[in-house]
Structure formats: structure tokens, C-alpha cells
N, C-alpha and C positions, 0 to 999 in steps of 0.2 A: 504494500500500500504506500509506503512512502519514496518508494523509488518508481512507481506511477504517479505518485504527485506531487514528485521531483521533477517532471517531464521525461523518466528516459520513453525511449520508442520501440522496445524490443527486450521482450524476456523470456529464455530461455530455463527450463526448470527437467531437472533429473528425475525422472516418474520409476515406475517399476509394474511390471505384469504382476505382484500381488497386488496392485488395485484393483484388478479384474476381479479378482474372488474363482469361487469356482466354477469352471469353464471348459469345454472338451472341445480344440478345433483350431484353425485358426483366427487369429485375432485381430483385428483393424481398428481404425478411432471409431465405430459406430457400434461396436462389441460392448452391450452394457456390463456396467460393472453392478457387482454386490459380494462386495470385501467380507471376509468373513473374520480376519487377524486384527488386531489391532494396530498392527501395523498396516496393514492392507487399508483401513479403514481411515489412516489419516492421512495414506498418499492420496486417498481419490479425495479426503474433504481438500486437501490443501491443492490440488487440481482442477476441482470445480470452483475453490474460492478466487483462484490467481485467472484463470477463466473468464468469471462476471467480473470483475475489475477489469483486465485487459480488454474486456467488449464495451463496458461501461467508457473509458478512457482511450478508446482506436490507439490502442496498442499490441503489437504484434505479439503472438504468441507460442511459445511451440513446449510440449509438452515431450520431453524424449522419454520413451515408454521402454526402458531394456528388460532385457530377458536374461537367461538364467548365462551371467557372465565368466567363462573359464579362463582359471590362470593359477599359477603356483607358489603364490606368495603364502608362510603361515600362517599371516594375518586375516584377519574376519574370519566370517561364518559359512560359507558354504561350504557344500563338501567337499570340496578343491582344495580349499584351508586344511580343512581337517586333516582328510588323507595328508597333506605335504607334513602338518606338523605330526604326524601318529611317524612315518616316513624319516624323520627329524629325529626323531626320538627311537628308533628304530625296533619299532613294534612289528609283529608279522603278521598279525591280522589287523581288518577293520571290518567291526560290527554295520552291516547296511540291510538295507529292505530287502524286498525281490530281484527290485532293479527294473521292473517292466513299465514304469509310469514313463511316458515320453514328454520332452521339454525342448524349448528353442535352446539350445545353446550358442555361445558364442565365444570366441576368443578373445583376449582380454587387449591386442591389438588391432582388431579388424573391429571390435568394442568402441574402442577409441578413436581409429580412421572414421567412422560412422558417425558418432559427436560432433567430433570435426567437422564433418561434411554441416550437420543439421546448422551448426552454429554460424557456419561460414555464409551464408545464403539468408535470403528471406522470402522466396520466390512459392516455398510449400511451408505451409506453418502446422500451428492445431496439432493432436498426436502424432506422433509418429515415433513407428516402431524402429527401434535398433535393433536387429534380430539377424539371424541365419534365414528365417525364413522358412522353416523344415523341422518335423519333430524328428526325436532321437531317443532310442530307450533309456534312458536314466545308466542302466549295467554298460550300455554299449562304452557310452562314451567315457563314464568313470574308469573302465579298462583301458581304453587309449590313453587317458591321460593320464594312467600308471605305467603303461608302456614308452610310450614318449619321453616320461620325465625318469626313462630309468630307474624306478622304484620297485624296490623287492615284496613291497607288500600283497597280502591276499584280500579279496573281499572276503567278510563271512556273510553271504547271503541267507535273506531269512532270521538275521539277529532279532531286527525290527518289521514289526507290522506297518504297513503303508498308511498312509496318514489319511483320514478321511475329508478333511478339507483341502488335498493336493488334486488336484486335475489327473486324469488318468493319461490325457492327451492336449498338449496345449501348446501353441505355436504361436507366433508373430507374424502376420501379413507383409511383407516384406516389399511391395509395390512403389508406397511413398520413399522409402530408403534409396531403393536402386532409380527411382526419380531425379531425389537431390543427387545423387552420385555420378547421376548422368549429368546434370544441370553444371556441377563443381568440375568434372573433365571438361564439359565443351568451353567454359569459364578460361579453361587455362593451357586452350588452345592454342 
């Protein structure tokens, strides 16, 4: 609020597909949400609030909606984190689900090139997703990126039951991305 009525002209904000809530399929900016997390629940209010401000004030708006971000740092929470720090610590299992739930993933540099893109333009606003575009079994890609990052560890599949408010299947519409991205090359022809 006070940097729309400061006058800037354009704001950019870090969203997340747990605003979606639960959701089987792929996903676009017309894909209602109904968060079920509390976190989920205050990226869509703070979403929809920065929203009617930016409409109320013709301020440009872009809402980058990522998805399930991969990379190997031990730091934070996903299971990327985990496994690297279990890995760090040189444990030889790690306790996981089935592994059958599918999810956008995406790499934590092609993550980044894609930001880049949204932030660099203003030509596509409003959601838009960062994403691979493609679901992937949750096992598949946790196994590549123990293979990749040379890591000795094992999954133990079946430690955990699947989570009832996780998506069994859930992607990111990937259209507006490869848009801007087309827009950012002809840009810098």
C-alpha cells in the first residue's frame, strides 16, 4: 500500500502453487484457489489484497506463481533440503511416502532464468506461472536428484503416508512463461 501510494508503477510479488489449495491438473491464472494450509491461505489473501490495490491504482501487476522449486542447498524445507542435509550428515536412509503424487518441478536455475524473464518485461502481467510445465512422480525425480548430486542415500519408501491435502496431480500451465520468454529473446535480438 504505501509503495502504490508512493506512485511506483509496477509490482512484482513471489506467489506459490500452495495458494491453489487442492487441485488435480494443470494450472493457469483462472484455476480457483481454496488454500487449505495456512500458509497457503495467506499467499492467496496477500494476492488478492496487492490485486485490488494494483487495479484500484493502474498499477501493473504480476503475481509469479512457482512451483515445486529443485536444488541442493541444506537450507529450507523441501525435500531437496532434507535429503542434501540427511546426505551431509551421512545417513543411508531417508524416510519418504510412496512417491506416486506428481508435481511441477523445476530447477533452481531455469527457476531463476524465468523470474528474470517475468520481471524484465511488462508486456504479460497478472499470474503467471514459473513452472516446467509437466507433472513428474514425486519418486521419479527425488531419485534423479540423488543420482545427479552423487549421493549415496536410499529412499525408504512407505515410511510416510501421503498427505491428504497434497494434490495427487498438479502442474503449472506453462503458456504465459514461454510467452514472456519468447517476448525477452526477440527483445534482444
Amino acid at each position: 500500500k504505501r509503495m502504490i501510494d508512493g506512485g511506483i508503477k509496477k509490482i512484482t510479488v513471489m506467489g506459490s502453487v500452495h495458494e491453489v489449495g487442492f487441485y488435480e491438473g494443470s494450472v493457469d491464472d483462472t484455476t480457483p484457489t481454496n488454500p487449505q494450509s495456512l500458509y497457503g491461505i495467506s499467499k492467496n489473501s496477500l494476492r488478492q489484497t496487492i490485486e485490488i490495490k494494483c487495479k484500484e491504482n493502474d498499477v501493473e501487476f504480476q503475481w509469479i506463481r512457482g512451483y515445486y522449486i529443485v536444488g541442493n542447498t541444506s537450507y529450507g524445507c523441501s525435500v531437496f533440503s532434507k535429503i542434501t542435509e540427511a546426505e551431509n550428515e551421512h545417513k543411508t536412509e531417508f524416510p519418504f511416502t510412496t512417491g506416486m503424487n506428481q508435481f511441477d518441478f523445476i530447477d533452481y536455475d531455469e527457476f531463476c532464468h524465468q523470474v528474470s524473464a517475468v520481471v524484465r518485461q511488462n508486456k504479460i502481467n497478472g499470474i503467471i506461472n514459473c513452472c516446467s510445465g509437466r507433472p513428474e512422480r514425486i519418486g521419479d525425480r527425488v531419485e534423479r536428484f540423488i543420482k545427479d548430486n552423487g549421493y549415496l542415500i536410499k529412499l525408504k519408501y512407505g515410511a510416510f503416508p501421503e498427505r491428504s491435502y497434497d494434490s495427487k496431480a498438479i502442474w503449472g500451465n506453462s503458456k504465459k512463461i514461454e510467452a514472456i520468454i519468447e517476448v525477452i529473446r526477440r527483445e534482444n535480438v
